[in-house]
C-alpha positions in Angstrom: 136.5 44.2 164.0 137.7 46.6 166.5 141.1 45.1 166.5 141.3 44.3 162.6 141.1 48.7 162.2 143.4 49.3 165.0 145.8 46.8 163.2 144.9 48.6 159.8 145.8 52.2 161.3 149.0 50.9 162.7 149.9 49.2 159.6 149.7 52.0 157.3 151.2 54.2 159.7 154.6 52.2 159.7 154.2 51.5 156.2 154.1 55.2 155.5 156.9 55.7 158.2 158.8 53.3 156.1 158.7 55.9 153.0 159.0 58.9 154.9 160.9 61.1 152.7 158.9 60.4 149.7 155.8 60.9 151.1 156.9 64.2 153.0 157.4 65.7 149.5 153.7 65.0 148.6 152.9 66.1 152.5 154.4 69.2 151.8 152.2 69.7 148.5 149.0 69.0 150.6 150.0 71.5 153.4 151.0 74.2 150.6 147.2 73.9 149.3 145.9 73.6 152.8 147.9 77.0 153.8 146.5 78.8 150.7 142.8 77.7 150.4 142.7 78.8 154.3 144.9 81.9 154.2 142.8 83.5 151.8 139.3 82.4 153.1 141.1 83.8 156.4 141.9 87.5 154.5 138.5 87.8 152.9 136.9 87.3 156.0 139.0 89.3 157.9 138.6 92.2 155.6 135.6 92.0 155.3 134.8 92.4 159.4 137.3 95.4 159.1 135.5 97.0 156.3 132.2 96.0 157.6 133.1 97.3 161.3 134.9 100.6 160.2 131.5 102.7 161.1 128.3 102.0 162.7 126.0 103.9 163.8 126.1 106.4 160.9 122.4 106.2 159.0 123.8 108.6 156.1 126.9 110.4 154.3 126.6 112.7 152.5 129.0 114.5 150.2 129.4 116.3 146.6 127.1 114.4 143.8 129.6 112.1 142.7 130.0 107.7 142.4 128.7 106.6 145.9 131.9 103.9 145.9 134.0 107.2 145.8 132.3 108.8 148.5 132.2 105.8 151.2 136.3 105.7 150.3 137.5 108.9 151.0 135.1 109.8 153.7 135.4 106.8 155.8 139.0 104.8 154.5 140.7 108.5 153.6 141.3 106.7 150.2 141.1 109.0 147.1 139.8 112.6 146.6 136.6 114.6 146.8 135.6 115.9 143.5 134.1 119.2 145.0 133.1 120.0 148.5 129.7 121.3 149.5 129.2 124.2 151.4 128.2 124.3 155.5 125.0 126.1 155.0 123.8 123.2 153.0 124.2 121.2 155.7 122.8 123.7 158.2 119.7 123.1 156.3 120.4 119.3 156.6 120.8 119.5 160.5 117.2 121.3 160.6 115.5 118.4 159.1 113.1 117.1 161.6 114.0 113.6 161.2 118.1 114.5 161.7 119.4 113.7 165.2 123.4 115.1 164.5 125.9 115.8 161.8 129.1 116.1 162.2 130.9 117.3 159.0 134.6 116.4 157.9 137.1 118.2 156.2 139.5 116.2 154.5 142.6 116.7 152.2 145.9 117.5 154.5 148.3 114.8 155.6 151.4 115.0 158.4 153.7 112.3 156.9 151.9 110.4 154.9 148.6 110.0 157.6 145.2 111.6 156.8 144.3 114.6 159.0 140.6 114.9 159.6 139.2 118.2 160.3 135.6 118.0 162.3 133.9 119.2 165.3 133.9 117.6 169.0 130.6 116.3 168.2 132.9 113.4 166.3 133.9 112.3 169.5 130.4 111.1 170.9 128.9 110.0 167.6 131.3 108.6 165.4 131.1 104.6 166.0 132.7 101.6 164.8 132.6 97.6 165.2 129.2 96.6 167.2 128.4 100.3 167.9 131.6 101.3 170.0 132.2 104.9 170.9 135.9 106.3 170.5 137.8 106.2 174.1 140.7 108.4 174.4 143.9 106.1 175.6 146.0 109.5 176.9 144.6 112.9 177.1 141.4 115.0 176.1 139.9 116.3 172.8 141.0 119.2 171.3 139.6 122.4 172.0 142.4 125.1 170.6 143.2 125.8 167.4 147.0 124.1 167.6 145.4 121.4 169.7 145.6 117.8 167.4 144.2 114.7 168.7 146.0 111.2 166.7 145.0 107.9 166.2 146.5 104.5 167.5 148.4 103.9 164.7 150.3 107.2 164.2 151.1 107.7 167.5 152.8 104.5 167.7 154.5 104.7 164.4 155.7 108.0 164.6 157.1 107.8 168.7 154.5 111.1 169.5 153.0 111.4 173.0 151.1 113.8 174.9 152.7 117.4 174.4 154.7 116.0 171.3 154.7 119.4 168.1 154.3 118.2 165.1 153.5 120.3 161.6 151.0 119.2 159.0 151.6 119.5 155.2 148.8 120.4 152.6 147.7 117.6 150.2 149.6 114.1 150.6 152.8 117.0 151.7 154.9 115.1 148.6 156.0 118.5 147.1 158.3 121.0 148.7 156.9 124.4 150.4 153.5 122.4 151.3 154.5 122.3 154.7 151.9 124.4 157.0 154.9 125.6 159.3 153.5 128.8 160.7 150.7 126.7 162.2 152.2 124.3 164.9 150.2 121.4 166.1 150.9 119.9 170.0 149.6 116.8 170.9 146.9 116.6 173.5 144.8 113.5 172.8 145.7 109.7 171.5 142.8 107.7 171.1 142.7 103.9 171.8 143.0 101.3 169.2 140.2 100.5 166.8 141.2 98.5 164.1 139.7 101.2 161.5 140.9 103.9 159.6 141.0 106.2 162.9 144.2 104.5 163.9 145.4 105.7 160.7 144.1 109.6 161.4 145.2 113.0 163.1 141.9 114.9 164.3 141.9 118.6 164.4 139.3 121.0 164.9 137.3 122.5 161.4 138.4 126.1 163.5 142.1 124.8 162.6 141.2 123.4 159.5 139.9 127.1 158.5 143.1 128.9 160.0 145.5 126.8 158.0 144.0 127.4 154.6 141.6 131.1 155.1 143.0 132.3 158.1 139.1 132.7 159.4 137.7 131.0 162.1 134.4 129.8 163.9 133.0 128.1 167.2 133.6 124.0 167.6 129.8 123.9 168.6 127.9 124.5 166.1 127.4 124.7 162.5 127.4 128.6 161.3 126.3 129.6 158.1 129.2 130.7 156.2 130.4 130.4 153.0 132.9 127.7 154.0 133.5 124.3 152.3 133.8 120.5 153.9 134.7 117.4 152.6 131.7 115.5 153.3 129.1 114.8 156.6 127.9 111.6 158.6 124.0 112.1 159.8 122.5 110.7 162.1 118.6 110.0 162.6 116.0 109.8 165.3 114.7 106.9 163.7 116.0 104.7 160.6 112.5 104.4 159.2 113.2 108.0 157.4 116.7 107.5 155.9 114.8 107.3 152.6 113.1 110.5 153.0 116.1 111.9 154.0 118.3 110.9 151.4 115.7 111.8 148.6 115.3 115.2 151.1 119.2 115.6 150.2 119.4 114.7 146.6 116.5 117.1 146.0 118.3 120.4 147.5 118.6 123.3 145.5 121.8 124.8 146.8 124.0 122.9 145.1 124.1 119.1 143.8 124.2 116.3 147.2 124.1 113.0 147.3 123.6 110.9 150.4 124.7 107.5 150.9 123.7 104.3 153.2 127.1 102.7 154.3 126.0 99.0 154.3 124.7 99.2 150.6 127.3 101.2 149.5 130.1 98.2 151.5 127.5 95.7 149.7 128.4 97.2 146.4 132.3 97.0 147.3 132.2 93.7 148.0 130.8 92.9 144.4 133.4 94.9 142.9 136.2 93.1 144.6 134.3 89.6 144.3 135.6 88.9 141.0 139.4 88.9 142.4 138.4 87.5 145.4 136.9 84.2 143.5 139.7 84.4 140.7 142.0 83.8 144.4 139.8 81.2 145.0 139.7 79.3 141.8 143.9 79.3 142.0 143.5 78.0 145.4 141.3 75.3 144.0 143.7 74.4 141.2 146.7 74.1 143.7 144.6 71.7 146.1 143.7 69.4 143.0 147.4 69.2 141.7 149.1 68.4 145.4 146.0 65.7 145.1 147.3 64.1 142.0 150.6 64.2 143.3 149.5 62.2 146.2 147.4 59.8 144.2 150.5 59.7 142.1 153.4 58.9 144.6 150.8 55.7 145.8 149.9 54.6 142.0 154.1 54.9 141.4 154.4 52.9 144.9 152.2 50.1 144.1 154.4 48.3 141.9 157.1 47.9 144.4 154.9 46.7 147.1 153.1 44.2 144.9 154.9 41.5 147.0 154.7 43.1 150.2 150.7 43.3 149.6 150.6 39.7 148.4 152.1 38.6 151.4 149.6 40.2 153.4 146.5 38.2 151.1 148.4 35.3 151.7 148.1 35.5 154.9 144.1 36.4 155.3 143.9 39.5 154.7 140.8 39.7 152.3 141.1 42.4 149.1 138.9 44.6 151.3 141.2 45.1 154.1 144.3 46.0 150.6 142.0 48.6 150.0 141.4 49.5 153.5 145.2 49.6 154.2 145.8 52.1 151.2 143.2 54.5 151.8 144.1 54.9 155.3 147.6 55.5 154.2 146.5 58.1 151.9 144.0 59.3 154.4 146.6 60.0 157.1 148.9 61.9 154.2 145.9 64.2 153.6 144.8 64.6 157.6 148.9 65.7 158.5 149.3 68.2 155.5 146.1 69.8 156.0 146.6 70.2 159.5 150.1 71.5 158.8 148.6 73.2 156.5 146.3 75.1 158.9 149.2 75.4 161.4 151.3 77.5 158.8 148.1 79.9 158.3 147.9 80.3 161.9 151.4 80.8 162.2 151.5 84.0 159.7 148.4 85.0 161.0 150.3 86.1 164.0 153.7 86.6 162.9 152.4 89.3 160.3 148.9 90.8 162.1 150.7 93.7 163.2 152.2 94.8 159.9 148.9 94.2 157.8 146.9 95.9 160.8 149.7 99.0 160.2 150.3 99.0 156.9 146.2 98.4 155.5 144.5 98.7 158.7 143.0 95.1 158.3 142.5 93.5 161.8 143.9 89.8 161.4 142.1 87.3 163.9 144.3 84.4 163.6 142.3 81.9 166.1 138.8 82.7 164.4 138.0 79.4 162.7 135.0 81.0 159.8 132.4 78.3 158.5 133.8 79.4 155.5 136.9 78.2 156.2 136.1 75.0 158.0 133.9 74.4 155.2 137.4 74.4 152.3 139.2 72.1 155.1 136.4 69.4 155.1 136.3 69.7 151.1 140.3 69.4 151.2 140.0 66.4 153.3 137.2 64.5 151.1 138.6 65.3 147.8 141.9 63.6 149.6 140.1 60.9 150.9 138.1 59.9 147.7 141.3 60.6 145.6 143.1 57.5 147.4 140.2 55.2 147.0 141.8 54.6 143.5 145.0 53.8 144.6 143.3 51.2 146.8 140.8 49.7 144.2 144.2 48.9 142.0 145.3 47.7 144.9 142.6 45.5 145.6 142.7 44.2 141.7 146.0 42.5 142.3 146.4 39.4 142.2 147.8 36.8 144.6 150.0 35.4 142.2 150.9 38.1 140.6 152.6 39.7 143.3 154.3 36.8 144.2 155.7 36.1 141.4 156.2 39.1 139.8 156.5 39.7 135.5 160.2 40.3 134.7 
């Protein structure tokens, strides 16, 4: 028996060999679905880890009363606008809640060409986390401690040349329109911090002090947080314990100094993911429909085949090989055409994986993992595979239907 499959496998390997550029048409086609279906199961999943790992550690944010979506965007991706600000003293207040461990507020809104600067405290430093609870590490230099003193993420440092000591000048609002330019406030350069695959890379950090001189001229000490009339863009809290983020959050919707909101990031991520889960299957479902036409094509190609091997398959009954080993030989054939263009296929995803995981980690801060093999996507492969498989098993049941004297004599 042992011999009889070896003999089989090394059959329809020469056979296929024999039609080679046919076949690598309808190899092609396979790969092409192969390449898709795992590209984007490879995206979403990346995605979502870089969403997902973008803060940890954070129990609350809290900002203006406005859509919670809107909130977790432009606090922690630097997408869109605040609505309103809220004021410090409100979260002064916040801070003496006896369940509140730290809060470090942000003030958002300014840019330096085309990059999000971050005002905040040096308390951002030691509680801001991302991925699996990892601190920020500066790669070069210090935090910043003067008022011209800017520290900048991976990201910009790298795509704008700046380095330690480097001047640079930030702009008000995305700096699109002329005169926004905050030229009588220099920045210098005195941290970079180290890559993080979130939207710090993406960020320049300077103190709220700064903040305040660029826009009121005032000022006020990095370590605390003073109860002045000034504005920020939003806060991230921290908690002794995660038992009380409820009371907390109902603690913050229920102040009386102006309308907050507090937010839990994983919901809030939860939520995102439902928004974006109608694209993300409607990718899926095309995916799908590419996979089941390169299938066709291949069942196709070996239905169109069949009638010009009806004497080379005779010969092979005539000479004791049973209609079970005709359909055998044909599915295997198919079955190797599905096995090379999927694993071409996965090759190709691999491939732009790394050719282009620099780009998308610049250009949308998404952290590509090219070698990480999901269940996910291990799980569309074998799918791919068995739908290729059973697909050939007709092209072998015809197959096994012929008969002897029909293929050797065949109808004019």
């Amino acid at each position: 028996m042992t011999g009889v499959t070896s003999g089989l496998w090394g059959l329809a390997w020469r056979s296929a060999w024999s039609r080679r550029f046919v076949l690598a048409l309808t190899v092609l086609s396979v790969a092409l679905a192969s390449f898709l279906l795992t590209s984007i199961e490879r995206v979403r999943a990346d995605v979502a880890h870089s969403f997902t790992q973008a803060v940890s550690g954070t129990d609350l944010i809290v900002g203006a009363r406005s859509g919670s979506l809107q909130l977790l965007l432009y606090s922690v991706f630097r997408v869109g606008q605040a609505s309103h600000n809220i004021r410090l003293d409100s979260l002064e207040v916040l801070h003496r809640h006896r369940a509140v461990a730290w809060v470090v507020p942000l003030s958002l809104g300014d840019s330096h060409r085309s990059f999000p600067v971050v005002g905040t405290v040096s308390a951002y430093f030691d509680h801001f986390r991302h991925g699996d609870g990892q601190a920020l590490r500066m790669a070069e230099g210090r935090r910043f401690e003067g008022l011209h003193d800017v520290v900048l993420g991976a990201e910009v440092a790298r795509r704008l040349g700046y380095r330690l000591g480097s001047e640079l000048v930030l702009s008000h609002g995305d700096g699109a329109l002329e005169g926004t330019d905050h030229d009588d406030h220099p920045f210098q350069v005195v941290g970079i911090l180290a890559p993080t695959g979130t939207p710090v890379d993406r960020s320049l950090h300077i103190s709220l002090d700064a903040m305040d001189a660029l826009h009121q001229g005032g000022s006020w000490g990095l370590g605390g947080l003073p109860g002045m009339s000034r504005e920020v863009t939003a806060a991230l809290v921290g908690l002794h314990s995660r038992t009380a983020v409820f009371s907390v959050q109902r603690a913050v919707s229920a102040h009386r100094g102006e309308p907050l909101m507090a937010i839990l990031p994983g919901v809030v991520l939860d939520e995102l993911w439902q928004v974006v889960g109608v694209g993300e299957r409607v990718l899926q479902g095309i995916s799908a429909l590419v996979a089941a036409v390169s299938l066709a094509g291949l069942v196709a190609v070996i239905l169109a085949g069949l009638d010009s091997r009806r004497r080379e398959l005779a010969v092979l009954r005539a000479v004791g090989a049973s209609g079970r080993h005709i359909w055998a030989l044909l599915s295997l054939e198919g079955g190797l055409l599905v096995c090379l263009g999927v694993a071409l296929g996965w090759l190709a995803s691999v491939a732009a994986s790394v050719a282009l995981m620099d780009a998308v980690w610049l250009q949308a801060g998404v952290v590509l993992r090219p070698w990480v093999v999901t269940p996910e996507q291990l799980t569309a492969l074998a799918a791919l595979l068995l739908a290729g498989w059973l697909a050939c098993l007709w092209p072998g049941w015809r197959a096994y239907r012929m008969a002897l004297a029909d293929g050797l004599s065949p109808r004019a």
